[in-house]
C-alpha positions as CSV (number, residue, x, y, z in Angstrom):
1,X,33.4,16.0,-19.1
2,X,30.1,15.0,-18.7
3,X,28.4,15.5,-15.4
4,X,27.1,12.1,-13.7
5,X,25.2,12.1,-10.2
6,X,25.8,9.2,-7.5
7,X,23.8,9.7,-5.2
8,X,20.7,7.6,-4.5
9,X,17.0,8.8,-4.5
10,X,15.6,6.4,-2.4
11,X,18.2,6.6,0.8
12,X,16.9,8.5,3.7
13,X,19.1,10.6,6.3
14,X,19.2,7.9,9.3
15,X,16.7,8.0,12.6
16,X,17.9,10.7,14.7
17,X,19.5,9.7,17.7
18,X,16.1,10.6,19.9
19,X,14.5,8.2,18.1
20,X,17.1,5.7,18.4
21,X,17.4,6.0,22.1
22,X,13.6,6.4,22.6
23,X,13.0,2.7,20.4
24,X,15.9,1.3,22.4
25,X,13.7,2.1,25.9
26,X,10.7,0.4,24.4
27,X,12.3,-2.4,23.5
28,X,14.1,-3.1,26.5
29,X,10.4,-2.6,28.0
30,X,9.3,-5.2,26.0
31,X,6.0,-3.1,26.0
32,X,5.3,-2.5,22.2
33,X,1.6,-2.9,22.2
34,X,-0.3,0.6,22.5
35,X,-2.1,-0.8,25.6
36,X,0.9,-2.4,27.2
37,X,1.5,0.1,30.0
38,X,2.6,-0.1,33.1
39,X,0.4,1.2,36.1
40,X,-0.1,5.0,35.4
41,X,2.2,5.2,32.3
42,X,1.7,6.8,29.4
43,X,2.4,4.9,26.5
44,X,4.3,6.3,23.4
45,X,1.2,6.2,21.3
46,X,-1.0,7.9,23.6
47,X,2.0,11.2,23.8
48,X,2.1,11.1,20.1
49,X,-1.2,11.8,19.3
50,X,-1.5,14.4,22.2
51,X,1.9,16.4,20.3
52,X,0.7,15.8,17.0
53,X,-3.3,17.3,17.8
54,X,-1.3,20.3,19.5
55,X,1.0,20.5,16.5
56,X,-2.2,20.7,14.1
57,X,-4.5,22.6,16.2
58,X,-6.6,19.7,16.5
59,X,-9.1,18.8,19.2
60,X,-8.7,14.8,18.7
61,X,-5.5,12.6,17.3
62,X,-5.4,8.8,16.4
63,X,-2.7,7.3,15.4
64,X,-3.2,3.8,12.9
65,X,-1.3,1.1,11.0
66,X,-0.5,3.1,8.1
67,X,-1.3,6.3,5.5
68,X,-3.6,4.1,3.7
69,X,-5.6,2.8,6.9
70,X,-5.8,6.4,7.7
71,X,-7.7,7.0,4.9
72,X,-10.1,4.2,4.9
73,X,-10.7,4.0,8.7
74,X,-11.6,8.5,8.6
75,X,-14.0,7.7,5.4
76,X,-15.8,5.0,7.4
77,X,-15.9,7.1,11.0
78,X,-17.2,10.2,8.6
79,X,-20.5,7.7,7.5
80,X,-19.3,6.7,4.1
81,X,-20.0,3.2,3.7
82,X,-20.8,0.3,0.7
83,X,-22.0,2.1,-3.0
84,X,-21.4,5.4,-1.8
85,X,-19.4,7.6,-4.8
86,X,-16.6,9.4,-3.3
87,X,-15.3,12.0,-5.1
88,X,-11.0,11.9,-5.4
89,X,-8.4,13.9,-7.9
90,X,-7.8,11.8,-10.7
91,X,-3.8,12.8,-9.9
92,X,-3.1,10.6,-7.1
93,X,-1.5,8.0,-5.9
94,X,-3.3,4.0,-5.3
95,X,-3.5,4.0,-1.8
96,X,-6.5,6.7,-2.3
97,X,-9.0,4.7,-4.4
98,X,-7.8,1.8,-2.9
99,X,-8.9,3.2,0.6
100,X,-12.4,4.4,-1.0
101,X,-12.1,0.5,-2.4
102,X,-11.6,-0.9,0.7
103,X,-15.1,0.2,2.5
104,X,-17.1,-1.1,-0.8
105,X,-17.6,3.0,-1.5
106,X,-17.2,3.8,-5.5
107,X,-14.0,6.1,-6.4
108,X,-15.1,9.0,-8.8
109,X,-12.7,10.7,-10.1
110,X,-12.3,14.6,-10.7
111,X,-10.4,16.4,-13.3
112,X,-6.7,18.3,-12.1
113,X,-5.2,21.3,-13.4
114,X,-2.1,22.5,-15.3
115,X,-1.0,22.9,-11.6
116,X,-1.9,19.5,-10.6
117,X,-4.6,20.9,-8.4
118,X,-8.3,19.3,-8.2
119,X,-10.3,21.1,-10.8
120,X,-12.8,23.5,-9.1
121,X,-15.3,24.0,-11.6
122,X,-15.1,20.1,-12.4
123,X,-15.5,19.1,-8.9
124,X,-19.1,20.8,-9.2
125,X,-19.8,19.4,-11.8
126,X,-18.7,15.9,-10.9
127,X,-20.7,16.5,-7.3
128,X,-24.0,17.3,-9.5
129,X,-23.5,14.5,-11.9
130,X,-23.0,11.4,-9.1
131,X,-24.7,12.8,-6.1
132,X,-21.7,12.1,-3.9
133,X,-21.6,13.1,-0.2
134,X,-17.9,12.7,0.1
135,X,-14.8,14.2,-1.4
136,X,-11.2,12.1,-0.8
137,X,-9.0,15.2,-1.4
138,X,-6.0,14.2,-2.2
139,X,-2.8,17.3,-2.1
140,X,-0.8,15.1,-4.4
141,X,2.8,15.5,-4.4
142,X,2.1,18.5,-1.9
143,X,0.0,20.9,-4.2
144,X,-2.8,22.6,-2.6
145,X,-6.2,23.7,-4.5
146,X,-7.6,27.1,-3.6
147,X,-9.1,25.7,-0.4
148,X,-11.0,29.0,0.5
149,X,-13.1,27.9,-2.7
150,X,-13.0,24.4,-2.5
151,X,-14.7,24.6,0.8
152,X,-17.0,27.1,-0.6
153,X,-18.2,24.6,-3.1
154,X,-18.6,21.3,-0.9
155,X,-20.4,23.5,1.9
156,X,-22.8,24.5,-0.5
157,X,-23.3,20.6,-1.4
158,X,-23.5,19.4,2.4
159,X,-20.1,17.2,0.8
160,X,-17.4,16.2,3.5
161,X,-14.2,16.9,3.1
162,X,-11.5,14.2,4.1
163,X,-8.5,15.6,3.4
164,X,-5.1,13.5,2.4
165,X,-1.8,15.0,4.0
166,X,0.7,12.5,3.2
167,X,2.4,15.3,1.4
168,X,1.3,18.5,3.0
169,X,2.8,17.5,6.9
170,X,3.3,21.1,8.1
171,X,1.8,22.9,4.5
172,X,-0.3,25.9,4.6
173,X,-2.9,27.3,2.4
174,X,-3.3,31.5,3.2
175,X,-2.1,30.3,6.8
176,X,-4.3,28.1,7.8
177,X,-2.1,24.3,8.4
178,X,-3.5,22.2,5.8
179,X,-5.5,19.2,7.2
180,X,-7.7,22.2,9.3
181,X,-10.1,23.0,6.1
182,X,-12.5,19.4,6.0
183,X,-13.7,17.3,8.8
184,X,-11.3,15.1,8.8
185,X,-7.5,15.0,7.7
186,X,-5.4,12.0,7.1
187,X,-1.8,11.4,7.1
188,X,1.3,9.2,6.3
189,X,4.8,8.5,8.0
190,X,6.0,6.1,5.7
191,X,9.9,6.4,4.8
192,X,9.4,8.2,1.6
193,X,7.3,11.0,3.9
194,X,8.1,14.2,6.3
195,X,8.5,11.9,9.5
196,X,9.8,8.1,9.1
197,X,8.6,5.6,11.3
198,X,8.5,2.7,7.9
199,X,4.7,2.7,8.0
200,X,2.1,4.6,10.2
201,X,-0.5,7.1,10.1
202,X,-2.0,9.5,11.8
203,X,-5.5,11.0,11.7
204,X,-7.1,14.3,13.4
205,X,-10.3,16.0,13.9
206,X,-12.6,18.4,16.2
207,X,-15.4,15.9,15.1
208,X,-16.0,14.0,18.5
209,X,-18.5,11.2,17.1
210,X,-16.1,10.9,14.2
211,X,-13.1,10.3,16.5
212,X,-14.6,8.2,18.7
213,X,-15.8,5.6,16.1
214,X,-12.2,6.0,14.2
215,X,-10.5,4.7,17.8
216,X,-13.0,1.7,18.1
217,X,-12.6,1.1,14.4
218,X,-9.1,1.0,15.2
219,X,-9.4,-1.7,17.3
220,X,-9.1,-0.6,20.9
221,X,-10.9,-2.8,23.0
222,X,-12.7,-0.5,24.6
223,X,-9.8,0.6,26.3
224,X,-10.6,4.0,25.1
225,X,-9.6,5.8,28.2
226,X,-6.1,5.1,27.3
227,X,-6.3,7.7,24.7
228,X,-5.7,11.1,25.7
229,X,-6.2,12.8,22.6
230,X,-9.7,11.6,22.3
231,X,-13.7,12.5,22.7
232,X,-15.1,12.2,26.3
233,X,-16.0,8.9,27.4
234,X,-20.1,9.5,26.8
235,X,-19.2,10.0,23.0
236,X,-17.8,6.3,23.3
237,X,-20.6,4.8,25.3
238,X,-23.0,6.0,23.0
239,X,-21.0,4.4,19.7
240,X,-19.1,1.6,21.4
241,X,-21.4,-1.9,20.8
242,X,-22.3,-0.4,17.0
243,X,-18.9,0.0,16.1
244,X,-16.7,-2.7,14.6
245,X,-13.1,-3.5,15.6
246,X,-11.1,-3.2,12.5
247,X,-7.5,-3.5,14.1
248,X,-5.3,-0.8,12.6
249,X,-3.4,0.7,15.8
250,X,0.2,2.1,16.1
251,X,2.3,0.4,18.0
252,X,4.5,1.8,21.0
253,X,7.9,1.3,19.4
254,X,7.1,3.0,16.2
255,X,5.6,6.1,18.2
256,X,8.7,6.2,20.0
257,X,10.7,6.7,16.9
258,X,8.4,9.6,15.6
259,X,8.3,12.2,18.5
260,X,11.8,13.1,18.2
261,X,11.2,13.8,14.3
262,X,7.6,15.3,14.6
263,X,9.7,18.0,17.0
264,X,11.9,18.9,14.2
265,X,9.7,18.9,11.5
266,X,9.9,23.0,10.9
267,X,13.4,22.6,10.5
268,X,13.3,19.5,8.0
269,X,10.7,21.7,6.0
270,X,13.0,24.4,5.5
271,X,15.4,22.0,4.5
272,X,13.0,20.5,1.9
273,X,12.5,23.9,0.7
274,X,16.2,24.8,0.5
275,X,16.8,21.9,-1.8
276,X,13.5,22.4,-4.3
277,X,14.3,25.6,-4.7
278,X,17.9,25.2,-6.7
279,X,16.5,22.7,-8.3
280,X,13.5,25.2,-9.8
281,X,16.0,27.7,-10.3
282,X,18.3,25.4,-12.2
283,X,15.4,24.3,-14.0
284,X,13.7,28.0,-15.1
285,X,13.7,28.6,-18.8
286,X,15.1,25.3,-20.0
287,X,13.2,24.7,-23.8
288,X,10.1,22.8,-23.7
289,X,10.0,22.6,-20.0
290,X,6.9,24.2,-17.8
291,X,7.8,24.5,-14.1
292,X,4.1,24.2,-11.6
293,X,3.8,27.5,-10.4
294,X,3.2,27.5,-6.6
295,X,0.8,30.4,-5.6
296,X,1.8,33.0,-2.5
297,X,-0.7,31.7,-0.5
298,X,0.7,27.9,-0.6
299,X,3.2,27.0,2.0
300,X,4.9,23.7,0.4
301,X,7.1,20.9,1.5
302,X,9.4,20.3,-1.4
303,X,10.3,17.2,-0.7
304,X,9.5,16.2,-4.6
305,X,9.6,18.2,-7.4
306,X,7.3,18.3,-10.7
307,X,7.6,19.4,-14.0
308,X,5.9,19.0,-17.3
309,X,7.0,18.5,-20.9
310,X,3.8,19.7,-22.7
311,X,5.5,19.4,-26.4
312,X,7.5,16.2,-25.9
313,X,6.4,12.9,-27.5
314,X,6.2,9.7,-25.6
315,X,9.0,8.4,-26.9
316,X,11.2,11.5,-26.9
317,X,10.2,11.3,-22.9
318,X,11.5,7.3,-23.2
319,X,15.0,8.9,-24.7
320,X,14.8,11.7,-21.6
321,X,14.3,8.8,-18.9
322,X,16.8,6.6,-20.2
323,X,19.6,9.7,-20.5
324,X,19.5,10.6,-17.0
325,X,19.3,7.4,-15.9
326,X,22.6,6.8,-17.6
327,X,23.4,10.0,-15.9
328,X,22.2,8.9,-12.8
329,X,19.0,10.7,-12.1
330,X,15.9,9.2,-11.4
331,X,13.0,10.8,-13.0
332,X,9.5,9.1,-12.5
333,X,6.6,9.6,-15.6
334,X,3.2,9.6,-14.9
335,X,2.2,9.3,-18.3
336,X,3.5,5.6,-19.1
337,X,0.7,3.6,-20.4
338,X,1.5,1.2,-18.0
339,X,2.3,1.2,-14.1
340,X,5.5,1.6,-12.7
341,X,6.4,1.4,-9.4
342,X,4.6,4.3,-7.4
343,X,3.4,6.1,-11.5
344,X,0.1,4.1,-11.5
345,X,-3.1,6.5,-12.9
346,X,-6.5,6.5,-12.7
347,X,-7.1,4.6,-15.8
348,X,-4.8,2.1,-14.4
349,X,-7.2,0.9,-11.8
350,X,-9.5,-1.2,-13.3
351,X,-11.6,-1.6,-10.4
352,X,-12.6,2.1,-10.2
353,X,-13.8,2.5,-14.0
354,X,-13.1,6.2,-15.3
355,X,-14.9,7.8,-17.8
356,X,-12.6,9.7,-20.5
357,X,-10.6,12.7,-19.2
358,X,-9.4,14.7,-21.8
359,X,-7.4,17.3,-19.6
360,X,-6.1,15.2,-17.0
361,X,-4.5,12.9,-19.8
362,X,-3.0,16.0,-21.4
363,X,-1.3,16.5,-18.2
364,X,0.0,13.1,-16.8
365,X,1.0,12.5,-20.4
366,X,3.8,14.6,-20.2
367,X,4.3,15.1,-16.5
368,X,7.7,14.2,-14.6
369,X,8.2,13.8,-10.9
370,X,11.4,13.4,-9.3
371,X,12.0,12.9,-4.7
372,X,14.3,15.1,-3.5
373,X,15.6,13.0,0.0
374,X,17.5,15.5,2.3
375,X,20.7,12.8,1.9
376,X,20.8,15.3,-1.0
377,X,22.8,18.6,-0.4
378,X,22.4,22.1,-1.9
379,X,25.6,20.7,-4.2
380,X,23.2,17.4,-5.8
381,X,20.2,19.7,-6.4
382,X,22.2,22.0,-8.7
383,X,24.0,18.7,-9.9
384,X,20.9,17.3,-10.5
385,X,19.0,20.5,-12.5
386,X,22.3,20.6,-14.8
387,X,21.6,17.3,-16.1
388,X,18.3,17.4,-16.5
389,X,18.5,20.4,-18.4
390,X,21.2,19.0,-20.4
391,X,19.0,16.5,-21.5
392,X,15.9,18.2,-22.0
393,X,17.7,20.9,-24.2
394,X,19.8,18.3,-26.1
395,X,16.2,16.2,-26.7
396,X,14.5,19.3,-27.6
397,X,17.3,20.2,-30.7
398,X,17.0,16.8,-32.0
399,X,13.2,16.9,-32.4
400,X,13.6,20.8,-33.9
401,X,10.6,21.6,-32.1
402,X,11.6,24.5,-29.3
């Protein structure tokens, strides 16, 4: 008989019941807006970003719109503005151009790795080449670089470092959290990421000036001492009439929803981790396929999964998406030569022109990407890794190549 998942790959576990209850009491408040507080409360917001700047080791905490205002509001508070190049990993998802995009700054893109990593010795190059001041690091689909290096080289260059988190929540790099190597760290709690709030983002620093112009960029109407995760009030007065008001705040009732699930985070990792896991083991050794190694200094969230097919043709990877689709599994390719869904690449956005990239094609030609939702049980994963391999071995003895 052949094996056929039914599960879906885009279904999330439901809110907790914290959240629930904690979204029900703001909405019976009727208080949703950050700054809607009763007389000496503390709104949801304001809590958040005090438990997530503890949770990160963090001095400040601001909590925005979504992942993608994260980016583009910490860029502009860092002093990145129109023309400037900002360096990003040319293995990323739209949101990160698009936020270098949105402040009139210049993506520039840098070569990644067999290990979907930023290329190191590229990035120097790349810094020498355009000049830039600013490096978008991206830890795309929750691979992390050699930061010990990567630091190492942008120090040397006076480059900041804004770091993108959206899939790194609760990583580590050699035990440091990541988000705590650049100035600034970014991330997302859209549904598809380690807390769930639909859209929202969250952004932390010990930078005080940086903060303080990232909360009036926000939009908070100089209502600054609302926020208790935040730069004294001088840092404000000094930056307060210079700074725009580009509204991107969190409201109250999606706050409410993420405390509960920021407090169990550890425990969702571990179960992230469970599940990646039998999927990599079911996956080892299967003919043509190259698993990403993950080094002993990276502490991952596996809540996707990678893996390459170095050998196989485009269209033998058409035949592999097709099969276990029919099979139902839901494999993504970043190599398509057009965007779909979530897949698009760097030479997909026209509006940040790329120059040729000879390694970083060889990789997205042939790479694979698959979510792993913890509606998923250890039973799926293994489910799941059978039929993949099926596939990929049955493709591979067609061709006669492995």
């Amino acid at each position: 008989m052949t094996d056929i998942f039914k599960g879906s790959f885009t279904q999330q576990e439901p809110l907790p019941d914290a959240s629930i209850a904690a979204a029900l009491s703001v909405m019976q408040s009727g208080r949703l807006h950050r700054y809607n507080v009763a007389d000496g409360e503390v709104g949801e917001v304001a809590r958040l970003e005090v438990e997530f700047a503890a949770r990160m080791g963090a001095k400040y905490c601001l909590a925005v719109a979504s992942g993608g205002y994260a980016l583009s509001c910490a860029l502009r508070a860092a002093g990145a503005g129109p023309k400037d190049a900002v360096l990003t990993n040319a293995f990323t998802l739209a949101p990160v151009p698009g936020a270098i995009a949105n402040i009139g700054a210049r993506p520039e893109f840098v070569e990644v790795s067999a290990d979907l990593v930023i290329d190191l010795d590229d990035l120097g190059q790349r810094i020498k080449e355009t000049g830039a001041r600013f490096l978008m690091l991206s830890h795309m689909r929750g691979h992390i670089c050699d930061m010990g290096r990567l630091m190492q080289i942008c120090s040397a260059a006076n480059v900041t470092v804004i770091e993108d988190c959206a899939h790194t929540m609760g990583a580590r790099w050699a035990g440091t959290l990541s988000g705590r190597f650049g100035r600034v760290a970014c991330y997302s709690t859209q549904t598809y990421k380690h807390v769930n709030s639909g859209e929202g983002g969250l952004i932390v620093s010990d930078d005080a000036d940086l903060m303080a112009r990232a909360i009036l960029l926000s939009g908070s109407y100089m209502l600054y001492e609302r926020h208790l995760a935040a730069p004294p009030a001088e840092v404000f007065a000094r930056l307060r009439l210079e700074t725009p008001n580009c509204s991107g705040r969190m409201d109250n009732l999606r706050a409410a929803i993420l405390r509960p699930q920021l407090a169990d985070l550890d425990r969702q990792i571990a179960r992230w981790n469970r599940r990646y896991r039998v999927v990599e083991e079911g996956l080892s050794g299967a003919p043509g396929l190259r698993l990403i190694a993950r080094p002993a200094e990276e502490e991952f969230v596996g809540s996707s999964i990678q893996f390459c097919l170095p050998e196989f043709s485009a269209d033998q990877i058409r035949a592999l998406l097709a099969a276990t689709a029919a099979r139902g599994v839901e494999l993504k390719w970043f190599g398509a030569p057009e965007p779909v869904a979530f897949t698009s690449r760097y030479d997909s956005w026209t509006y940040a022109p790329a120059r040729s990239m000879a390694q970083t094609d060889r990789v997205l030609d042939g790479l694979m990407d698959m979510r792993l939702p913890l509606t998923f049980d250890l039973a799926d994963c293994a489910l799941i890794a059978r039929i993949i391999r099926a596939e990929v071995t049955r493709i591979s003895a067609l061709s006669g190549a492995f």
